[in-house]
N, C-alpha and C positions, 0 to 999 in steps of 0.2 A: 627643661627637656632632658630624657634621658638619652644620652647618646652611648654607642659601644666602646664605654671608657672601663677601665678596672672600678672605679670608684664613682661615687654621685652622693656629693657631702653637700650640697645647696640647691636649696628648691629657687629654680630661674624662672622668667613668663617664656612659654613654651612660641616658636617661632613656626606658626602652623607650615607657612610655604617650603619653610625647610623641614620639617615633620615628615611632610607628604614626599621629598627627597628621599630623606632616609627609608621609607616604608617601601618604594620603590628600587632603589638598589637591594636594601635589605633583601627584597622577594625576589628578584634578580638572583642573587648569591644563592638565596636558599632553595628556590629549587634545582640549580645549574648544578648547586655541588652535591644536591641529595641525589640527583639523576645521575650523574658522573661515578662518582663513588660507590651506588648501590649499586650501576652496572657493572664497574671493575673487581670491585667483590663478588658479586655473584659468579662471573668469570673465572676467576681465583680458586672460589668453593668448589667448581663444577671440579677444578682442577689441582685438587688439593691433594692428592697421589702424586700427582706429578711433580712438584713443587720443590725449584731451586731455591737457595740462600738469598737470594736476591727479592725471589718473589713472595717471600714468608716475610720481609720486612718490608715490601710494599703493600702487602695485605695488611698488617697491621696499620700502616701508615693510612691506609684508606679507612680502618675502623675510626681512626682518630681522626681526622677530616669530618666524620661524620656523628663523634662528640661536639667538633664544633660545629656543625650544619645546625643539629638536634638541638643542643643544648647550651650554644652559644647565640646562632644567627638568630635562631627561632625564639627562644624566650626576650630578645633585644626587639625582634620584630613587633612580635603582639605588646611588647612593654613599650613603645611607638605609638602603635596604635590607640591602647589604652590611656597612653600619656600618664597612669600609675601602674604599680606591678600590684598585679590579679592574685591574691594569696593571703596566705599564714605565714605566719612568724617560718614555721620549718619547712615548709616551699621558698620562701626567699634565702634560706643560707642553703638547700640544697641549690639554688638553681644556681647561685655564686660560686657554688664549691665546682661544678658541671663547666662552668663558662671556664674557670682557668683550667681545670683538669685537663680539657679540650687546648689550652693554648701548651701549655707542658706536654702534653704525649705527643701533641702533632712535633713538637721541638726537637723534645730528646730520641724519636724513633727513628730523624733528620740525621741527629747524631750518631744512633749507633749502626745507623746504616753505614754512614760515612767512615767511621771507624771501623768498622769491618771489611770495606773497599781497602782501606790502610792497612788490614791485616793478610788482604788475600793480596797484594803488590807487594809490602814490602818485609811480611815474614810467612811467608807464603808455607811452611813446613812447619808453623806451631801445630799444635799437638790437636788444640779445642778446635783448629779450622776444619779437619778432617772427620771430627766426631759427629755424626748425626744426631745422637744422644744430647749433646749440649748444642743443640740448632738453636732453640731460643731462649739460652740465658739471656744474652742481650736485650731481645724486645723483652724480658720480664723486669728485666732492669729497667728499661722506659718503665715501662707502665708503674712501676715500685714508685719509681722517683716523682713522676707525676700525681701519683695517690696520697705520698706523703708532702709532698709540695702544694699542692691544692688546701689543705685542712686550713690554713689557717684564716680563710674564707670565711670558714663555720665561725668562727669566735670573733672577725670583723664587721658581718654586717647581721643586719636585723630591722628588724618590722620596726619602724620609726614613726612618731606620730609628727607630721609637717606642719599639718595645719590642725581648730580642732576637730576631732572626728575626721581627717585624714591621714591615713598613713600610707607608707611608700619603704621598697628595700634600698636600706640608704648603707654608708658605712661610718661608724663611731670611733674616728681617730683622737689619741691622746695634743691636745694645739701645743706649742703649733708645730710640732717637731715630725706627730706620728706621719700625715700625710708623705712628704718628702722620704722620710725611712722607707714605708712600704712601696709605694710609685719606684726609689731607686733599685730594693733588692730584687723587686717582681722584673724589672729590666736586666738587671744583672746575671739574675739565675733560667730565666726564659729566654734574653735575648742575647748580650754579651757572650756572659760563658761559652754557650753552646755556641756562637756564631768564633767564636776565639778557637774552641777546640776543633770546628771540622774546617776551618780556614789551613788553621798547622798542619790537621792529616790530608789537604789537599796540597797544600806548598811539599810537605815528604814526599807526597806520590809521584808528583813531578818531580821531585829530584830524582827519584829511586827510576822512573822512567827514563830521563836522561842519563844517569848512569850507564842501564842496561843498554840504552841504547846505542853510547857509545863504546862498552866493551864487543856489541855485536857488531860496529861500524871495523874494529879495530879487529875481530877477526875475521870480516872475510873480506879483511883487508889481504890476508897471507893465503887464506882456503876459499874461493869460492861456494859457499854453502845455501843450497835453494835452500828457502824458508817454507814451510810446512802450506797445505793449500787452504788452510781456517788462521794462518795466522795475518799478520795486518802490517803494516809498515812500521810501528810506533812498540818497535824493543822483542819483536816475534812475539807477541804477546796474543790469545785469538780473539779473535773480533768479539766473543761476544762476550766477554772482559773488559775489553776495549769500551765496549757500548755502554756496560752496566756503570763504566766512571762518567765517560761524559752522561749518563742519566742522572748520576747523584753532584755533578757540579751543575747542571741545568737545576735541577733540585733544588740546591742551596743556594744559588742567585735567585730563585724564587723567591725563596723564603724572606732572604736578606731585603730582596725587593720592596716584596709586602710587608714587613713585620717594622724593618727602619724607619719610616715614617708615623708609624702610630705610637713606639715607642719615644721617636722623641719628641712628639705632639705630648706625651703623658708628663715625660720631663718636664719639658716646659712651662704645663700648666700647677704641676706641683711647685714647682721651686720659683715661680713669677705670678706671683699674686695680680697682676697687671696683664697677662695673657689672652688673649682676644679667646674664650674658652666656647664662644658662643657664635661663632664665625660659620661660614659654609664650608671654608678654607678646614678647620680644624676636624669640623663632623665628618668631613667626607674621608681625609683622610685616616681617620681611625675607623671608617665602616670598610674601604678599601682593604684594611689587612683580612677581612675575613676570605679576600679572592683566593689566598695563598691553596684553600680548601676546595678550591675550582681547578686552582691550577696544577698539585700535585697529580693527579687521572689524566689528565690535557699530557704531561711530559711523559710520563708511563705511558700511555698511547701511543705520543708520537713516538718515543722512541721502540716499540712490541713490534707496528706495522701490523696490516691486515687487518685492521680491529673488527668492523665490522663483520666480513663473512668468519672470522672465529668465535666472533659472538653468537651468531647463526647457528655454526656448528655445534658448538659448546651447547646452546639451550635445543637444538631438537635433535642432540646423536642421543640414540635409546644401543646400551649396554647390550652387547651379544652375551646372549648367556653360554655358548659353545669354544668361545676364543680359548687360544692357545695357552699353556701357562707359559712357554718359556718366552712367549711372542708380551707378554705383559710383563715379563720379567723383564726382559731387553728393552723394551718402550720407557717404562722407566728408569732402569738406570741409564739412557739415553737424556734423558728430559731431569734430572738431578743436577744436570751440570749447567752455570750458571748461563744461560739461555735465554735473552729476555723475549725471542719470537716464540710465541707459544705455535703458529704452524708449524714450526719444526717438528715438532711432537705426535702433533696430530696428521700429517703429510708422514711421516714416516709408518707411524698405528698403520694408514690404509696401506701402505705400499707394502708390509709386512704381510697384510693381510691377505693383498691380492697372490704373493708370490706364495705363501703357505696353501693358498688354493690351486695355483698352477701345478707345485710341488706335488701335492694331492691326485689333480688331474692326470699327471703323468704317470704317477703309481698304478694308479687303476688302468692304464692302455686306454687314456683320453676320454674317459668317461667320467658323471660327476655320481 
């Protein structure tokens, strides 16, 4: 049976009741998270003028959700179904190289979202935060690392002949060392690392929060000083600062959530020749990590608000061709600042609008 493991070095007898399990979550996953995703992007697109720091690496983040939807759920899915993988030699190493490329981008876009929340808390006056110009070196760094971390896919697996006159995309490890090598660094570099590095920049932030928030306790210990009406209780910081962390710590408990149990189901079975590999226990939870791709659109959601009627809006406002220039100039540098309700944006566009018409109305002695 091939289950959504990195590797499939031994042809098992296929356990149909649990087949039909997996074919059913699997389609579960895949369409939840092609619907989710396609809608949060398309949302994103409509609104890609508008578009804060925050929301440029959650649109990435959604493109990579939907490598794995594409190109991880789906080819595991029909390879279920087919109980062998449907192809040539160069459709099985591309569809391997797709399946991890999807688990790296979704990771490291994890990360350098996370690291950039670290850089807007706690060096908030570097130079690159400020530059529009350099908005996305970061996601091109994901996507780099993920491009070049995926290859070595291409040169592990290949069209295998199982039986005779059958063949299957298997992978051809050096015994009995290679297995264990590749299972440990593909955890290492996809889940370790990257769970180590945005751990540390969320442990900094909270410090660097509690800092601030005790040099503001200790001064209006001496000046009574109202705090500004967007800012929030947690270091005068504005709320929707505030929002964009706790979104990228719900984020990462995500991730960690889904991704810890299939990685260390892969450990296990690498490194314990005696591992129950064929279990319901084992299958399910390595098909479970694919939710993290459901889940990402689910936390962005809940934490945007109003999804629905800006969905609405978003797909049937049709562009005045008359609008104001300096009224589109203001709208966006309004909506540049990191924002994760996109009403904001779009409640301000109409109230501008209304009041440019009143404006108007009154010039002319109340006539339109």
């Amino acid at each position: 049976m091939n289950d959504s493991d990195l590797v499939d070095t031994e042809d098992v007898p296929r356990d149909e009741i649990l087949a039909k399990v997996e074919i059913a979550l699997l389609s579960v996953i895949f369409v939840s998270a092609a619907i989710l995703n396609t809608t949060l992007l398309l949302v994103l697109w409509r609104q890609r003028k508008q578009m804060s720091r925050m929301r440029v690496f959650v649109f990435h983040l959604c493109l990579a959700d939907l490598v794995v939807t594409f190109f991880q759920v789906c080819p595991q899915l029909m390879w279920d179904i087919t109980d062998r993988f449907v192809g040539p030699d160069l459709v099985c190493r591309l569809v391997k190289y797709l399946q991890v490329l999807g688990m790296f981008s979704s990771t490291y876009m994890i990360v350098v979202m996370t690291v950039d929340r670290y850089q807007a808390v706690c060096n908030p006056m570097v130079k690159f935060q400020r530059a529009r110009t350099r908005l996305n070196i970061p996601v091109c760094v994901a996507w780099g690392i993920s491009l070049l971390g995926s290859l070595p896919q291409v040169f592990i697996f290949s069209q295998v002949e199982v039986e005779p006159g059958v063949f299957d995309c298997w992978a051809d490890f050096i015994q009995p060392w290679g297995l264990q090598t590749y299972i440990t660094w593909t955890t290492l570099v996809i889940f370790v690392l990257p769970v180590i590095t945005v751990l540390v920049c969320q442990v900094r932030i909270c410090r660097a929060i509690q800092i601030n928030l005790y040099q503001k306790i200790q001064q209006q210990g001496s000046v009574s000083l109202p705090l500004p009406s967007r800012a929030t209780g947690v270091a005068g910081m504005s709320k929707a600062r505030v929002k964009t962390l706790k979104m990228t710590v719900v984020i990462v408990l995500a991730y960690i959530i889904c991704w810890a149990p299939f990685f260390t189901v892969q450990l296990w079975s690498a490194w314990d020749i005696h591992a129950p590999k064929e279990t319901a226990t084992f299958t399910i939870l390595m098909l479970l990590a694919s939710l993290n791709s459901c889940a990402n659109p689910c936390i962005y959601l809940l934490f945007s608000g109003q999804f629905p009627k800006r969905l609405v809006t978003v797909l049937c406002q049709r562009r005045s061709d008359g609008k104001d220039s300096m009224h589109d100039e203001a709208t966006l540098e309004i909506c540049r600042h990191d924002v994760l309700d996109l009403s904001v944006c779009l409640t301000y566009g109409k109230m501008s609008s209304r009041l440019s018409r009143k404006a108007i109305q009154k010039q002319m002695g109340g006539h339109e």
